[in-house]
C-alpha positions as CSV (number, residue, x, y, z in Angstrom):
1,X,-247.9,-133.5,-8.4
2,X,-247.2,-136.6,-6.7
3,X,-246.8,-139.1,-10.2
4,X,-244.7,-136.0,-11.5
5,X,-242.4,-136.8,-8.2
6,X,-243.0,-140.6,-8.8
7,X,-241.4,-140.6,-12.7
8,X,-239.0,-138.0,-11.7
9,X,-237.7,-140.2,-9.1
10,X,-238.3,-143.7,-11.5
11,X,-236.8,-141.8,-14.3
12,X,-233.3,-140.8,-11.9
13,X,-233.3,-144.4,-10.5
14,X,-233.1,-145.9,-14.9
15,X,-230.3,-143.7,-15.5
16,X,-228.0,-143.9,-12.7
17,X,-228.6,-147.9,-12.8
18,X,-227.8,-148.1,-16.9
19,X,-225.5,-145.6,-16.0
20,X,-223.2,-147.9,-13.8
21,X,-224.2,-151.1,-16.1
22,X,-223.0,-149.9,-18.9
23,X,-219.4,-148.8,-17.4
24,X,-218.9,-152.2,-15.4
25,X,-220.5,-153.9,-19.0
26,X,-218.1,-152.0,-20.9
27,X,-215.4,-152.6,-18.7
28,X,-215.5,-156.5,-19.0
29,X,-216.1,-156.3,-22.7
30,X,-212.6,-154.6,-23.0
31,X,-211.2,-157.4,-21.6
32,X,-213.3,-159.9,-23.7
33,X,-211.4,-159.3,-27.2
34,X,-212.5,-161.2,-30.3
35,X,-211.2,-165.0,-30.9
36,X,-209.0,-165.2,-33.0
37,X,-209.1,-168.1,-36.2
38,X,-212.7,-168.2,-35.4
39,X,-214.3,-169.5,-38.8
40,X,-217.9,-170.8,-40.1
41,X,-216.9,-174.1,-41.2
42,X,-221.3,-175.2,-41.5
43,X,-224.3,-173.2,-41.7
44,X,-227.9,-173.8,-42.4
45,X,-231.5,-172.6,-41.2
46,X,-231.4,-174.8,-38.0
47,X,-227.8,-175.2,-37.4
48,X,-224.2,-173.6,-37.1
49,X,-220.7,-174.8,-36.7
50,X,-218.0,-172.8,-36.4
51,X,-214.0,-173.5,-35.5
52,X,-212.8,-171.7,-32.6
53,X,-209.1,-173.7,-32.6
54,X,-207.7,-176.7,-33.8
55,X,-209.4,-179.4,-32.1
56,X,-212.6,-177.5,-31.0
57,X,-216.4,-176.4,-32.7
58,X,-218.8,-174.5,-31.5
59,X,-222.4,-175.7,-32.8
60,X,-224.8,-173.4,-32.6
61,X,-228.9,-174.1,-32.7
62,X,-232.5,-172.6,-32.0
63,X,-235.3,-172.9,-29.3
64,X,-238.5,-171.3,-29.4
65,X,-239.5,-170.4,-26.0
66,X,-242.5,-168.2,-25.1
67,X,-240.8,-165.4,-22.3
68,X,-237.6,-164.9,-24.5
69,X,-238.6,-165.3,-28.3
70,X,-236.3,-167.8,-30.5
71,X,-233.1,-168.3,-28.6
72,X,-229.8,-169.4,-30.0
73,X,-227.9,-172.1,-27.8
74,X,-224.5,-173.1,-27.6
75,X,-223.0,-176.5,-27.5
76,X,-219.1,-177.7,-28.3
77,X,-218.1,-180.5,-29.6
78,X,-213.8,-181.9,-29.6
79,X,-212.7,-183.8,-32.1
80,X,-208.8,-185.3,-31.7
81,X,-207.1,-188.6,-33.7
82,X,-210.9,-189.3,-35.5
83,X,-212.8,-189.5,-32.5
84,X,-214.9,-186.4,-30.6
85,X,-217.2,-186.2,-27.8
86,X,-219.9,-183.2,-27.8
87,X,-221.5,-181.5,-25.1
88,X,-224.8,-180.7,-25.4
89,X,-227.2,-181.7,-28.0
90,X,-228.9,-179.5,-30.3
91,X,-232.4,-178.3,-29.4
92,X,-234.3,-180.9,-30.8
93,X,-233.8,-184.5,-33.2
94,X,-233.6,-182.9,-36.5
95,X,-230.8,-180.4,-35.9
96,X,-229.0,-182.8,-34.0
97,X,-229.3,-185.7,-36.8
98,X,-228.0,-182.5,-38.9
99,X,-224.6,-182.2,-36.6
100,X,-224.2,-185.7,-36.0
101,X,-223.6,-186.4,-40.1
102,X,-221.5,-183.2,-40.5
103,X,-219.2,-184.8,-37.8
104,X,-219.4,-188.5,-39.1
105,X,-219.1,-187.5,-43.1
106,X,-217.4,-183.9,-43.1
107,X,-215.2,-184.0,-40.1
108,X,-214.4,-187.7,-40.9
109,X,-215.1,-188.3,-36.7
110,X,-216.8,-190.6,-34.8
111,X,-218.6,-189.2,-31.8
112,X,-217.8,-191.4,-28.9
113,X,-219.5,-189.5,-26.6
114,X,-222.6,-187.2,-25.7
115,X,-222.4,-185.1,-22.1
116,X,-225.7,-182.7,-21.4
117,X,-224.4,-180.3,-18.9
118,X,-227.4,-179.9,-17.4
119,X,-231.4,-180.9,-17.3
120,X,-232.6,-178.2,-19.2
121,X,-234.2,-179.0,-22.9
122,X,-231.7,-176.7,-24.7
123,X,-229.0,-179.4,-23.8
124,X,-231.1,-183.0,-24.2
125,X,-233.1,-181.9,-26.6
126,X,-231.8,-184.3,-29.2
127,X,-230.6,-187.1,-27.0
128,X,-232.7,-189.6,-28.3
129,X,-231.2,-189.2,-32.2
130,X,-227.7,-189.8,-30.0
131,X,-229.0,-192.5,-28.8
132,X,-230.6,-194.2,-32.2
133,X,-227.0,-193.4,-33.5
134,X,-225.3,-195.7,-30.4
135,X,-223.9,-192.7,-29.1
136,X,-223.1,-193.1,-25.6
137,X,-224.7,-190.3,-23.0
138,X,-223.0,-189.2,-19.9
139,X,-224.7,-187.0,-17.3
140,X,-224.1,-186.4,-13.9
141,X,-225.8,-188.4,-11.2
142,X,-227.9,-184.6,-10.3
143,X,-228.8,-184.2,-14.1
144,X,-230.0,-187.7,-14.2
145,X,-232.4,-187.8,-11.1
146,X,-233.7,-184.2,-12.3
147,X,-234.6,-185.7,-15.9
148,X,-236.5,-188.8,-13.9
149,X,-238.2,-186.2,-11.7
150,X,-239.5,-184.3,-14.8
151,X,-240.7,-187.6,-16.4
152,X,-238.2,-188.1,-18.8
153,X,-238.2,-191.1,-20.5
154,X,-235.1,-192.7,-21.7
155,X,-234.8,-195.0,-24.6
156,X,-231.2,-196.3,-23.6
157,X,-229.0,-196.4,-20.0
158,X,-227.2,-193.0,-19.2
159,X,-223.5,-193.6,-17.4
160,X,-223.9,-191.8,-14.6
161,X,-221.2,-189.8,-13.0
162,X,-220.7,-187.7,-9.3
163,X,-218.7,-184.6,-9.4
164,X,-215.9,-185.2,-12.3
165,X,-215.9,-187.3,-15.4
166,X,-212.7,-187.8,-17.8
167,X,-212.7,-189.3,-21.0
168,X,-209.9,-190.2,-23.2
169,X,-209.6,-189.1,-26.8
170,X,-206.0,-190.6,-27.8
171,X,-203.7,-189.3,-25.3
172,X,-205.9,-186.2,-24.6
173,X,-208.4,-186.2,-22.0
174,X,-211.7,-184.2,-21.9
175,X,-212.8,-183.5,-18.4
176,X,-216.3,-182.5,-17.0
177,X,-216.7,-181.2,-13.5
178,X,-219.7,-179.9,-11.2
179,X,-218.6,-177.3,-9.4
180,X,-221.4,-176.1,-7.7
181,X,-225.1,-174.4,-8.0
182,X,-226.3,-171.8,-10.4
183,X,-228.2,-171.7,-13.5
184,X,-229.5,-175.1,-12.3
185,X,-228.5,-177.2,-9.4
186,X,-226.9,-180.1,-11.6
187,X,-224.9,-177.6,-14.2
188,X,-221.3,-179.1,-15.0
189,X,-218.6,-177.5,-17.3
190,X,-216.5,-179.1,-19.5
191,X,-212.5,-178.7,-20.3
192,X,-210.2,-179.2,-23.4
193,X,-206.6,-178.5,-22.0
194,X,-204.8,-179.3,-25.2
195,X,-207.0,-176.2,-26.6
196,X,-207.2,-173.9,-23.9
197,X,-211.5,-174.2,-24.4
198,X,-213.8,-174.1,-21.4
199,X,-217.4,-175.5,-22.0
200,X,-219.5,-173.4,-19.5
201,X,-222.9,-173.9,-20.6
202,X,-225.5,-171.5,-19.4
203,X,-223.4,-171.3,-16.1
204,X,-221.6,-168.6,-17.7
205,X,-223.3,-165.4,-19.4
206,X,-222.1,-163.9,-22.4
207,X,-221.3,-160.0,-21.9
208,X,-224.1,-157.5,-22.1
209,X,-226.8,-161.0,-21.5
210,X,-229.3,-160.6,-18.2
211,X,-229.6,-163.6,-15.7
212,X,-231.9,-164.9,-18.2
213,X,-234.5,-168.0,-17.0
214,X,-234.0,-168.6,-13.2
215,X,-237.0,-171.1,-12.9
216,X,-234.4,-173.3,-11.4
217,X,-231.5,-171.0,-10.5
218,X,-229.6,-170.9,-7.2
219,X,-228.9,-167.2,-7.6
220,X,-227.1,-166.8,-3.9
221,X,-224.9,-169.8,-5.2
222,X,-224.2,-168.6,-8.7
223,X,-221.0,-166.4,-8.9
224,X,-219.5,-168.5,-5.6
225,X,-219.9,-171.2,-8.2
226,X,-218.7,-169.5,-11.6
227,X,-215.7,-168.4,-8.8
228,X,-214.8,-172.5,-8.5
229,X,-214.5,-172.4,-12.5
230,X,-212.4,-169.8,-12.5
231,X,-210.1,-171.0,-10.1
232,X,-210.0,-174.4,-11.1
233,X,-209.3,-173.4,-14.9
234,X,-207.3,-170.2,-14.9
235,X,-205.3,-171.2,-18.0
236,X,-208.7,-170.9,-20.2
237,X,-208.2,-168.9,-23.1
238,X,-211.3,-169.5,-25.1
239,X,-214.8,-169.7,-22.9
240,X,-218.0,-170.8,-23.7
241,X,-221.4,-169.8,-22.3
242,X,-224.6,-171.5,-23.2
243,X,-225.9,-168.5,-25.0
244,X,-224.3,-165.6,-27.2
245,X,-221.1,-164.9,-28.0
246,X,-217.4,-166.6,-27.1
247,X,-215.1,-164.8,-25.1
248,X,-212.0,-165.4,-22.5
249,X,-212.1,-165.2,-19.0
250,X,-213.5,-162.3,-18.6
251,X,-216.8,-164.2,-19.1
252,X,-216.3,-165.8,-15.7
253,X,-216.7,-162.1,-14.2
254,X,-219.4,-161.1,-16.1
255,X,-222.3,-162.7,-13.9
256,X,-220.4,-161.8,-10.5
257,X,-220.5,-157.7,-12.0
258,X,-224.2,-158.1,-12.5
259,X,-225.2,-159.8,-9.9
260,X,-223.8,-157.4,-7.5
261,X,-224.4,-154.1,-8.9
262,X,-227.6,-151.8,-9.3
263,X,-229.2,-153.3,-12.4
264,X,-232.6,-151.8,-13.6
265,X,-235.0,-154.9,-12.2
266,X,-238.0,-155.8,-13.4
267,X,-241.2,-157.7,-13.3
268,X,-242.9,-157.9,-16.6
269,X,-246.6,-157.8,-16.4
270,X,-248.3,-157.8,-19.4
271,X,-245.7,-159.1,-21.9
272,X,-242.1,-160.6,-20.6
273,X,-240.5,-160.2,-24.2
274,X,-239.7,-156.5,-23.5
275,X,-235.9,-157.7,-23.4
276,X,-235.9,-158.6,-26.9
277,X,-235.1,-154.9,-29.5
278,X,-238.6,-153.6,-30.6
279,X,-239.5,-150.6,-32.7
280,X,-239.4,-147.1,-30.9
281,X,-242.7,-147.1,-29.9
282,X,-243.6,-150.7,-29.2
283,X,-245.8,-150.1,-25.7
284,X,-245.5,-152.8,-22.8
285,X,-246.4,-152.5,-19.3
286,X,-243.9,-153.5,-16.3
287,X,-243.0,-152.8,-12.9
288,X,-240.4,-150.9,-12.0
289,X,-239.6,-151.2,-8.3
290,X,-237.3,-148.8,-6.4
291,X,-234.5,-150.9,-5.0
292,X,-230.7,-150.7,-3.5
293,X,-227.9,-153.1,-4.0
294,X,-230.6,-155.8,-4.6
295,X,-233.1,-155.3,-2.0
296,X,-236.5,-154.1,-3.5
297,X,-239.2,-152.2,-1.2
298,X,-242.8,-153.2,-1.1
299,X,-243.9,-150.1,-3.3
300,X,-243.9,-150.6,-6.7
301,X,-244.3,-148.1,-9.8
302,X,-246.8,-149.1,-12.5
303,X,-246.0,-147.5,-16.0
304,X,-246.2,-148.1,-19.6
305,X,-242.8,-147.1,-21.7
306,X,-243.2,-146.2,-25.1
307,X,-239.5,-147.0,-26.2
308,X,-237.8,-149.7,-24.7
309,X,-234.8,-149.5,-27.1
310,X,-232.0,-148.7,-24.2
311,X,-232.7,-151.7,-22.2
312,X,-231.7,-154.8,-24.5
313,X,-228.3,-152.9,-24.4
314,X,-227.4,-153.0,-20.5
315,X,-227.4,-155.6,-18.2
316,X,-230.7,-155.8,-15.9
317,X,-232.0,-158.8,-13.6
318,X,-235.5,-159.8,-12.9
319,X,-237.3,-158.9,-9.7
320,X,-237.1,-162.7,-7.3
């Protein structure tokens, strides 16, 4: 009688909270129309490039990573009068040899300038091809001492810079700012006025995306600091987050909407990779506990699901 009451209750708590994700999911994702002029201009097994206006690319690579399977990550690159600056490297020196020759011999561009937007190897993971092609790196001062304090070695000098960085490209400028705490303590954004484009990195969620990896999050921090970028770019029209799909500014609410509401939360036990669509049928075991408006109790419900199809379509946040 009393695990009847227990699922009846776990089972009431799922659908109420996908319930409300999906509304306030679907509600942004009205506001988050498709870009238009968006065109695959390079594609290959490891890499993707694709046009999202007139002076601005979207490249696109993989990561293998153990808790979420093979992850594709964003970077941007501007080009303007023949020269372009990129923010954030491929995921590792092969695919970001790849994109450095489709910018040098297809775009006819020379990249002046490399900016990780934070420590994190899905944005220096191909630094050291920049590097061997005299590309110049700049990263902010936070960035920099987090790469020294995870033993990074580097091959060449990094220009450091504080809180803001602007770089010329003819009589445009590309600007980077750190605007606070979120994904990581040293994530900065970049900004291509002429374009409209916001760079937000993994800052900024794509709609329907979970918190995703918050090894080094500052989750209490994170939509204060997503709140800065809106304010201090409300003429965005195109934004970038670090992983899935373009949208508008309706990105930059996104992570405030989940991180506020009653998302399903969860504590993978056995295998974190339930996120990712399996087969109806595919068993894992997790923890489901019983919380409100982000406060969990101490009691937890133990249970194996036998189809964990719904989830990867709403919004949820892990247990902290």
């Amino acid at each position: 009688m009393k695990n009847r009451l227990l699922s009846f209750i776990f089972l009431c708590l799922t659908l109420f909270s996908c319930n409300q994700a999906n509304t306030e999911s679907q509600t942004v994702q009205k506001k988050t129309q498709p870009l238009q002029g968006e065109s695959v201009v390079y594609k290959s097994e490891t890499l993707s490039v694709v046009k999202l206006s007139d002076h601005t690319y979207l490249h696109i690579s993989y990561l293998d990573t153990e808790t979420f399977g093979k992850v594709p990550c964003n970077g941007m690159f501007i080009i303007y009068e023949g020269e372009s600056v990129v923010f954030d490297t491929p995921t590792n020196s092969e695919n970001s040899r790849e994109l450095i020759r489709f910018i040098s011999s297809e775009l006819k561009s020379k990249i002046v300038a490399l900016i990780p937007t934070h420590f994190h190897e899905d944005c220096i993971g191909g630094i050291d091809e920049f590097d061997a092609h005299g590309i110049t790196t700049y990263a902010s001062k936070r960035t920099i001492t987090l790469l020294n304090d995870n033993k990074y070695q580097f091959n060449v000098p990094i220009n450091a810079f504080r809180d803001s960085l602007e770089l010329k490209l003819s009589s445009e400028t590309v600007v980077t700012h750190f605007l606070g705490e979120g994904h990581t303590e040293d994530n900065v954004v970049g900004y291509f006025s002429k374009d409209k484009v916001l760079f937000g990195g993994c800052l900024v969620k794509s709609v329907g995306a979970s918190q995703g990896n918050l090894d080094d999050a500052n989750v209490e921090q994170w939509s204060k600091t997503v709140a800065n970028v809106k304010a201090k770019f409300p003429e965005a029209s195109i934004v970038i987050p670090g992983h899935g799909k373009t949208g508008n500014t309706a990105l930059l609410d996104y992570y405030s909407m989940i991180n506020k509401i009653d998302l399903p939360c969860f504590h993978p036990v056995e295998d974190v990779r339930m996120i990712t669509p399996q087969p109806s049928g595919t068993k894992y075991k997790y923890r489901y506990p019983f919380f409100t408006s982000n406060t969990r109790s101490q009691r937890d419900v133990t249970s194996v699901a036998t189809n964990l199809q719904p989830y990867p379509t709403v919004p949820f946040r892990y247990c902290r």
